[in-house]
C-alpha positions as a Markdown table, in Angstrom:
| # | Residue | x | y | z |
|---|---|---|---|---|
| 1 | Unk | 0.0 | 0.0 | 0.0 |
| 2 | Unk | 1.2 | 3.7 | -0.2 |
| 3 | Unk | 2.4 | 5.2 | 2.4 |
| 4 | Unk | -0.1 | 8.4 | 2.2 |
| 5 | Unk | -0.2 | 11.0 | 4.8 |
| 6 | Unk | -2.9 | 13.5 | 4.7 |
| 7 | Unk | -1.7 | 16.8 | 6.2 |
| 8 | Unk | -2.9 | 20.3 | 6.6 |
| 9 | Unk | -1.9 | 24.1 | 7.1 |
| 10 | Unk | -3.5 | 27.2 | 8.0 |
| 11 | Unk | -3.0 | 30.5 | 6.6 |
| 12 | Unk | -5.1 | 33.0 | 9.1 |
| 13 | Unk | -6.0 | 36.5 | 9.4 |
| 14 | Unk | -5.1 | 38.1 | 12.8 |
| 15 | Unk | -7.7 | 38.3 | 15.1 |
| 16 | Unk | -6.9 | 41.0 | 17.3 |
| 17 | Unk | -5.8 | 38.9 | 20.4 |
| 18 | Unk | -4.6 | 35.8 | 21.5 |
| 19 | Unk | -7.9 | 33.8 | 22.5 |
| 20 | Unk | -10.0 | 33.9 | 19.8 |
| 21 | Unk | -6.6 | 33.5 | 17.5 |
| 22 | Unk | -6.0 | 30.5 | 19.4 |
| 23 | Unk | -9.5 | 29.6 | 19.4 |
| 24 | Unk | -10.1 | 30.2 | 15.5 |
| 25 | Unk | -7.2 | 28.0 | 14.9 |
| 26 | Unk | -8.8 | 25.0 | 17.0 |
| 27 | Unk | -11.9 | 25.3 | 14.6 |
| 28 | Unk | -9.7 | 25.2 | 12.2 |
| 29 | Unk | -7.7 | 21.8 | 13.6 |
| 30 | Unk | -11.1 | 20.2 | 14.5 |
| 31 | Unk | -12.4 | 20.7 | 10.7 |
| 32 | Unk | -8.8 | 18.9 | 9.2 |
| 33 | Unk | -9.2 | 16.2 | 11.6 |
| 34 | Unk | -12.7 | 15.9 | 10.1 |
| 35 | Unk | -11.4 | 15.7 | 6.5 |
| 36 | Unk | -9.0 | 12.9 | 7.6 |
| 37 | Unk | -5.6 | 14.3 | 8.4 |
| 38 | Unk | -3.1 | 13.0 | 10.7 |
| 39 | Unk | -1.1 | 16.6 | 11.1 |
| 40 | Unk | -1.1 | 20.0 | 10.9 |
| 41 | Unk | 0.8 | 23.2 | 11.1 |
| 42 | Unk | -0.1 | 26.8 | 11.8 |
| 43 | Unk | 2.1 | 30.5 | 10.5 |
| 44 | Unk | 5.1 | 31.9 | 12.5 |
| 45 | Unk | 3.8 | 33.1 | 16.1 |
| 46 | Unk | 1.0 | 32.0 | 15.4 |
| 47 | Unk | -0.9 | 33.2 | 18.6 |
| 48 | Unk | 0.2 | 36.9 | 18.3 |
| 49 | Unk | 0.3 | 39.4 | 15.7 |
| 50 | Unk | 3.8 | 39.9 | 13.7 |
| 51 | Unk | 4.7 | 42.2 | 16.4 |
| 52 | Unk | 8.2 | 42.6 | 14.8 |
| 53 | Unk | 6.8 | 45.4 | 12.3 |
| 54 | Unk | 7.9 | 47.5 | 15.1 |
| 55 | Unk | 10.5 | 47.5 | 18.2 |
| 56 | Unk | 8.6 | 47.9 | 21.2 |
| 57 | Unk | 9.3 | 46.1 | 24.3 |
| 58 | Unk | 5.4 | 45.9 | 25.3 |
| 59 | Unk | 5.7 | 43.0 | 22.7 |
| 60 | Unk | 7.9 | 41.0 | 25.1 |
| 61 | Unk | 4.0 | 40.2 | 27.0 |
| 62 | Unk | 3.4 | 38.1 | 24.3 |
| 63 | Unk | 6.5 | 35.2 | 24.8 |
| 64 | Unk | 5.7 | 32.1 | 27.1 |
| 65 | Unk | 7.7 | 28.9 | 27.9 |
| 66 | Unk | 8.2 | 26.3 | 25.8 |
| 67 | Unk | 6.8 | 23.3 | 26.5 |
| 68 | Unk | 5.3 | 24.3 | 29.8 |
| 69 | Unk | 2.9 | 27.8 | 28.7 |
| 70 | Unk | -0.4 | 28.0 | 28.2 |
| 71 | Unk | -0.5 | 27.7 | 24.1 |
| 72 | Unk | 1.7 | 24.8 | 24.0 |
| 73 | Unk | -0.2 | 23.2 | 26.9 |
| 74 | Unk | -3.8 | 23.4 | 25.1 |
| 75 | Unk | -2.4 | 22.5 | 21.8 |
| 76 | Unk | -1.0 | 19.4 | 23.7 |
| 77 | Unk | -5.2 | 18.9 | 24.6 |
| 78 | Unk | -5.8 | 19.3 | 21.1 |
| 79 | Unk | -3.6 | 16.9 | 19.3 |
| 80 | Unk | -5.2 | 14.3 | 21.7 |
| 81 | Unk | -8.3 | 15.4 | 21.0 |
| 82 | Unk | -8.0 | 15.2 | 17.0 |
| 83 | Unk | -5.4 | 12.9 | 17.1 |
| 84 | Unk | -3.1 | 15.2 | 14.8 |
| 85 | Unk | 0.9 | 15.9 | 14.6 |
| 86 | Unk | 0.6 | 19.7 | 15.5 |
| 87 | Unk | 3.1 | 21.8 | 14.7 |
| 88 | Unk | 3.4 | 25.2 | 17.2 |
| 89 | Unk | 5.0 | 28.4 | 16.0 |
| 90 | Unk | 5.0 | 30.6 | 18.9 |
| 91 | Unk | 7.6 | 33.0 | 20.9 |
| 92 | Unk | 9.7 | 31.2 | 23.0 |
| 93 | Unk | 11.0 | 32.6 | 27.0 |
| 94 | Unk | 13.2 | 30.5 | 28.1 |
| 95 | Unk | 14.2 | 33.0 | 31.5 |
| 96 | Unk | 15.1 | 36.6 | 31.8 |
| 97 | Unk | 17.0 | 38.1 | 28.4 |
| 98 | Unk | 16.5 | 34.7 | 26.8 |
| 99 | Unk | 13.7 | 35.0 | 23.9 |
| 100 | Unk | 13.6 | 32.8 | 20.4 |
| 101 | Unk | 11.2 | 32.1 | 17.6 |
| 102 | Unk | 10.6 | 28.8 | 17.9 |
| 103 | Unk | 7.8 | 25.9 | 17.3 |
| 104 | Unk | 7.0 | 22.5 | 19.8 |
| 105 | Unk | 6.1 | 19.7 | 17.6 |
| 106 | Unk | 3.2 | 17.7 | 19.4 |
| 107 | Unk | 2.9 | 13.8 | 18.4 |
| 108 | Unk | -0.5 | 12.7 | 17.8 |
| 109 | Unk | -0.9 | 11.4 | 21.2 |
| 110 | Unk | -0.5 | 15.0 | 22.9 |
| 111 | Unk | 2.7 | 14.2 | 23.8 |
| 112 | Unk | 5.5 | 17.2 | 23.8 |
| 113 | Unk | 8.4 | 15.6 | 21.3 |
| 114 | Unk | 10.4 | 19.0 | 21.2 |
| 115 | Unk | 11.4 | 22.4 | 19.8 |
| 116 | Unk | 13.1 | 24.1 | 16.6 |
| 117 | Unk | 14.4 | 27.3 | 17.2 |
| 118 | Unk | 14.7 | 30.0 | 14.2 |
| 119 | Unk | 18.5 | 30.2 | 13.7 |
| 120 | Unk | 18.5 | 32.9 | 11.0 |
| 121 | Unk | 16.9 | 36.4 | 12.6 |
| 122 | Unk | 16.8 | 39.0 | 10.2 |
| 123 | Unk | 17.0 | 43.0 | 11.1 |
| 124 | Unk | 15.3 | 44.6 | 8.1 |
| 125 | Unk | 12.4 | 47.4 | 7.8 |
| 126 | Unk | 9.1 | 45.8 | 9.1 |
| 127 | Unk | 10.9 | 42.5 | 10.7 |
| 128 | Unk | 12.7 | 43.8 | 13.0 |
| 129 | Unk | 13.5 | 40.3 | 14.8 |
| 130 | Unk | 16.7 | 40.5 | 16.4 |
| 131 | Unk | 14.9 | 43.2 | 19.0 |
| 132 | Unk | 13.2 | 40.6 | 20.3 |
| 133 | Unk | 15.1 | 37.2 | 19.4 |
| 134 | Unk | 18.3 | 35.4 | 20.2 |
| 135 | Unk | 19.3 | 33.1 | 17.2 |
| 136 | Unk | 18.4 | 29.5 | 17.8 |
| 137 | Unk | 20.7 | 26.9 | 19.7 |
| 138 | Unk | 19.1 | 23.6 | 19.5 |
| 139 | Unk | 19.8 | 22.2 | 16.0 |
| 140 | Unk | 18.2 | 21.4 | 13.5 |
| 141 | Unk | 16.0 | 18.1 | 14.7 |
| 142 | Unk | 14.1 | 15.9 | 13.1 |
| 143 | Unk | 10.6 | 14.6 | 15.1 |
| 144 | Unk | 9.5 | 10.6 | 14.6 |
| 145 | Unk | 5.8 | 11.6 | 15.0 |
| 146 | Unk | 2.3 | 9.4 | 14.4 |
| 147 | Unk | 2.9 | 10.5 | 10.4 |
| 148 | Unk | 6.8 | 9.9 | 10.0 |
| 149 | Unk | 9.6 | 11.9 | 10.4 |
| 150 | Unk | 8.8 | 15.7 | 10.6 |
| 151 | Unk | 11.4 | 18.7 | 11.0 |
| 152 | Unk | 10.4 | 23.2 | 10.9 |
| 153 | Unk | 12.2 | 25.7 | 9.6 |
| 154 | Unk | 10.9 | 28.9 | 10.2 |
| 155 | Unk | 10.7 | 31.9 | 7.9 |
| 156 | Unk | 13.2 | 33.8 | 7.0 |
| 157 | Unk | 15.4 | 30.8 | 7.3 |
| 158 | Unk | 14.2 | 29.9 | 4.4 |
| 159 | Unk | 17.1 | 31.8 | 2.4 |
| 160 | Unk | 19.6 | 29.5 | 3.4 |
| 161 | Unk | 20.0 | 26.3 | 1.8 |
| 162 | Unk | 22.4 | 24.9 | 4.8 |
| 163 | Unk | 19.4 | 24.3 | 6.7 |
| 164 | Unk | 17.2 | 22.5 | 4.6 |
| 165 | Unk | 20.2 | 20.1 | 3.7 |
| 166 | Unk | 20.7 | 19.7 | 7.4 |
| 167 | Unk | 17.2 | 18.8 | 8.1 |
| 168 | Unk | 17.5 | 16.5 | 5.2 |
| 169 | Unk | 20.7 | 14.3 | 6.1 |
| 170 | Unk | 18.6 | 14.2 | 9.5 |
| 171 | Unk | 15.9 | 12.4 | 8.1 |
| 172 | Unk | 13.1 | 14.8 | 7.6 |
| 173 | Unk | 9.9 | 13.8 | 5.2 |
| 174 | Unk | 8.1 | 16.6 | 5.9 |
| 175 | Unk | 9.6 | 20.1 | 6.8 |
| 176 | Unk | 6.7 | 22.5 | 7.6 |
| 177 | Unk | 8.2 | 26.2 | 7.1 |
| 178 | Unk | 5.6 | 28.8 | 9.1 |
| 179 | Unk | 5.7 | 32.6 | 7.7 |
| 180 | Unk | 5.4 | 36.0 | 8.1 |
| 181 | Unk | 6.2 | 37.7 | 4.9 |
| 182 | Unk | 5.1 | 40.7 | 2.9 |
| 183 | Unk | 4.3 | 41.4 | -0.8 |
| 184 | Unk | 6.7 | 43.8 | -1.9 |
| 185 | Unk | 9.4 | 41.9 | -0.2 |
| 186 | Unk | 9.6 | 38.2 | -1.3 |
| 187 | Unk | 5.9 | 37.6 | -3.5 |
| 188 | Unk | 8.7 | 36.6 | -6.2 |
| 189 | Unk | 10.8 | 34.3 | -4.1 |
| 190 | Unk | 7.8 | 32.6 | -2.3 |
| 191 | Unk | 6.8 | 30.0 | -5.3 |
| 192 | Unk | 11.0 | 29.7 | -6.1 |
| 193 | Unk | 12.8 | 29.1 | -2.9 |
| 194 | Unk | 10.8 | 25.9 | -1.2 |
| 195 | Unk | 10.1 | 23.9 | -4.3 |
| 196 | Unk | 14.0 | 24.5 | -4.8 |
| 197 | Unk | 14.6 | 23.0 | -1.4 |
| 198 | Unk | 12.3 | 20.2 | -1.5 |
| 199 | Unk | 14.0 | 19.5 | -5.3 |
| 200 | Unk | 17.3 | 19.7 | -3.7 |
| 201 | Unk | 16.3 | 17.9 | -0.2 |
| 202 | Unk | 14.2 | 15.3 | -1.7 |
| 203 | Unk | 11.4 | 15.9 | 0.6 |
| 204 | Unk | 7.8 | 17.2 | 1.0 |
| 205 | Unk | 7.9 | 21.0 | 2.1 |
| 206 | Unk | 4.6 | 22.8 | 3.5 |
| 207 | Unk | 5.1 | 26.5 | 3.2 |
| 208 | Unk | 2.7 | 28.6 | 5.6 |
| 209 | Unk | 2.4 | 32.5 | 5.2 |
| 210 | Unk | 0.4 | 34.6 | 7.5 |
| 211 | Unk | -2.7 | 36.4 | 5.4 |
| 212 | Unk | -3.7 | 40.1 | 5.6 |
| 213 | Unk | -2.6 | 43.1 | 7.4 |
| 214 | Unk | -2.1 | 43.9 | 10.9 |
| 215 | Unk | -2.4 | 46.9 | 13.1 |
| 216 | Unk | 1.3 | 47.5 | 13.6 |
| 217 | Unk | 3.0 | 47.9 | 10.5 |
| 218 | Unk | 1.9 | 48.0 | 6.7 |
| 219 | Unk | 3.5 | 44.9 | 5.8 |
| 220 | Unk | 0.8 | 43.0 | 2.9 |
| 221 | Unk | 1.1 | 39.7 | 4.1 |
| 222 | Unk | 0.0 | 37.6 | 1.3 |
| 223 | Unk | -0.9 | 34.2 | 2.0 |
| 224 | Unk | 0.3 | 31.9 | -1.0 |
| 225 | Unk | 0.2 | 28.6 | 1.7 |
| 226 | Unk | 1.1 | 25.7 | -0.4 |
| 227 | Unk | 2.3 | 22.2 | -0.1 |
| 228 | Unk | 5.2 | 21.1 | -2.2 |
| 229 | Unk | 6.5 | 17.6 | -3.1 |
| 230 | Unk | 9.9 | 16.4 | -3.8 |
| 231 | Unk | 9.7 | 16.7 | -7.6 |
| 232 | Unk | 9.2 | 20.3 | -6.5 |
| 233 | Unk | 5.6 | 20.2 | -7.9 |
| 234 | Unk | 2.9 | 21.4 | -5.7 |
| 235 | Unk | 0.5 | 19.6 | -4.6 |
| 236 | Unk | -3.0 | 20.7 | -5.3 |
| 237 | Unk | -3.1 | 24.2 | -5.6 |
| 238 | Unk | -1.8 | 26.8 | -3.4 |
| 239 | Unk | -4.4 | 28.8 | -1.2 |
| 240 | Unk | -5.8 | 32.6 | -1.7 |
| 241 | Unk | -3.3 | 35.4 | -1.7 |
| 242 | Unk | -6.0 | 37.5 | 0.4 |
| 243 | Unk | -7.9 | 35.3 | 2.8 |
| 244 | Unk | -7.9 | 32.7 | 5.2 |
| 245 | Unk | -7.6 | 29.0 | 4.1 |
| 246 | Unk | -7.5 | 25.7 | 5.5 |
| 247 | Unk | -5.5 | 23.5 | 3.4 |
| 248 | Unk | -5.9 | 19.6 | 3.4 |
| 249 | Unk | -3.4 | 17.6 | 1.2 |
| 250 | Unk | -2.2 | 13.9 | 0.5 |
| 251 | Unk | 1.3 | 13.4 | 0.2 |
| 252 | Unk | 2.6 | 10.4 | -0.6 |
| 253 | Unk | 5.8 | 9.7 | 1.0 |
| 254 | Unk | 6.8 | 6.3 | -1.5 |
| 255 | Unk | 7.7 | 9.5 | -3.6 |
| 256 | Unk | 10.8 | 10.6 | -1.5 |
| 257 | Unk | 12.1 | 7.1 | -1.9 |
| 258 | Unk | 11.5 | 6.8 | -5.8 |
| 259 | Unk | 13.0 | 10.5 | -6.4 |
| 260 | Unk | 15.9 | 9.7 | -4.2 |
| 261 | Unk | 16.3 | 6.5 | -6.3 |
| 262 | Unk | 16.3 | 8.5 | -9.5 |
| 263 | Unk | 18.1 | 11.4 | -8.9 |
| 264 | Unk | 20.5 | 10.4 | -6.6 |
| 265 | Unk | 21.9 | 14.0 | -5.3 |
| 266 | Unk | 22.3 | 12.4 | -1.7 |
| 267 | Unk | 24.6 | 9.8 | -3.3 |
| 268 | Unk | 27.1 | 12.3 | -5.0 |
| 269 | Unk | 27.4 | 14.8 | -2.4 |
| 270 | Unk | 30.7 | 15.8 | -1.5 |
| 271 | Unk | 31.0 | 17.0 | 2.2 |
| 272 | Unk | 34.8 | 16.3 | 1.7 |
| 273 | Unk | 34.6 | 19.1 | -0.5 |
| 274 | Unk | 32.5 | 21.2 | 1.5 |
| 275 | Unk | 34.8 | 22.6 | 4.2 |
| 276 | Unk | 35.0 | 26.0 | 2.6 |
| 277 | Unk | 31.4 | 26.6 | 3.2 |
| 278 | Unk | 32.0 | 26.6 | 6.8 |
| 279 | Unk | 34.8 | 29.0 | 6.9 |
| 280 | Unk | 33.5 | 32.5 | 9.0 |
């Protein structure tokens, strides 16, 4: 038989505060669950607004430990519930000073199977990240969940091929990549750079943008949600560039195997080669 998973995303408007954005995005869980699928991931901070349109230290109120806060606990309620991989984007505290972009990875079962924080934090006009970030620490891991073997890369790490390669040699099927990004600034790059990566990786790739704009900057955010296979074809089309949308897509994972079989590229690396790509 295949090996199919059926997964989801959500791209969502912001709702104005972190309740009913938590709450809409439960609905949104409990309908995916309905339509069969066995995980899901939400947008970059998912709980909050993109708060790093600006640099304002009220917007430290919104961080909260990681696994043990409040968002990460009732997601923990909800995989159970749905019985869903549940992927978390949300900002991290870990004590005084010590703030990340990160996402817990949930198992279907609820449990807590750990955290990827964002190691590329950029410091540009409307993301102004490294106010409010440290650059992640812990890796670049790889989750065995309910569906397979799961990894997140978040955002503007996107840009960097290291990462994805990383996440591939660790195993990764899936890589869901949670957004915040803006019209003007990357609308090109968006449909370019993660069917690249899952071409290059040999993976499936589910990249998540957040959808509309928000009350502290002008940044368009345009949605665009899409999953990608490892052919680098997407699979089913991508969702609105303007509203809200629930995606629900099966990926067939026999696929990474037959494209790794054909193409080979994890055969003819050359890390022997590589050490000048490490050089500061």
């Amino acid at each position: 038989m295949a090996n199919v998973v059926r997964a989801a995303l959500v791209q969502a408007t912001w709702t104005g505060d972190t309740e009913s954005m938590i709450a809409k995005h439960e609905e949104h869980a409990r309908e995916a669950a309905r339509q069969g699928a066995k995980a899901i991931g939400f947008q970059e901070v998912f709980n909050a607004p993109y708060f790093c349109q600006v640099q304002d230290p009220e917007h430290y109120r919104w961080a909260e430990p990681v696994p043990d806060g409040p968002t990460v606990r009732r997601m923990q309620d909800l995989a159970r519930e749905t019985g869903m991989v549940i992927v978390v984007p949300v900002f991290e505290i870990e004590g005084a000073g010590f703030y990340y972009n990160t996402a817990a990875v949930i198992d279907a079962d609820g449990s807590y199977l750990g955290k990827y924080r964002k190691h590329h934090i950029p410091q540009v006009k409307g993301f102004w990240e490294k106010f409010y970030f440290r650059p992640g620490n812990a890796g670049w891991p790889v989750f065995d969940t309910a569906v397979g073997r799961v990894g997140v890369y978040i955002c503007y790490d996107r840009h960097f091929p290291e990462g994805w390669r990383q996440l591939g040699l660790n195993g990764a099927q899936l890589v869901y990549n949670p957004s915040a990004t803006s019209r003007g600034l990357s609308a090109y790059l968006w449909q370019l750079e993660q069917p690249a990566a899952a071409v290059a990786n040999e993976y499936f790739i589910a990249a998540i943008n957040r959808v509309g704009q928000e009350e502290y900057g002008d940044n368009d955010f345009y949605g665009t949600s899409y999953f990608v296979d490892p052919r680098g074809q997407f699979v089913g089309e991508p969702a609105s560039d303007s509203k809200e949308q629930l995606l629900v897509r099966d990926l067939d994972f026999d696929l990474i195997d037959t494209v790794r079989q054909q193409w080979a590229f994890y055969r003819d690396r050359r890390p022997d080669a590589y050490e000048g790509l490490v050089r500061p």
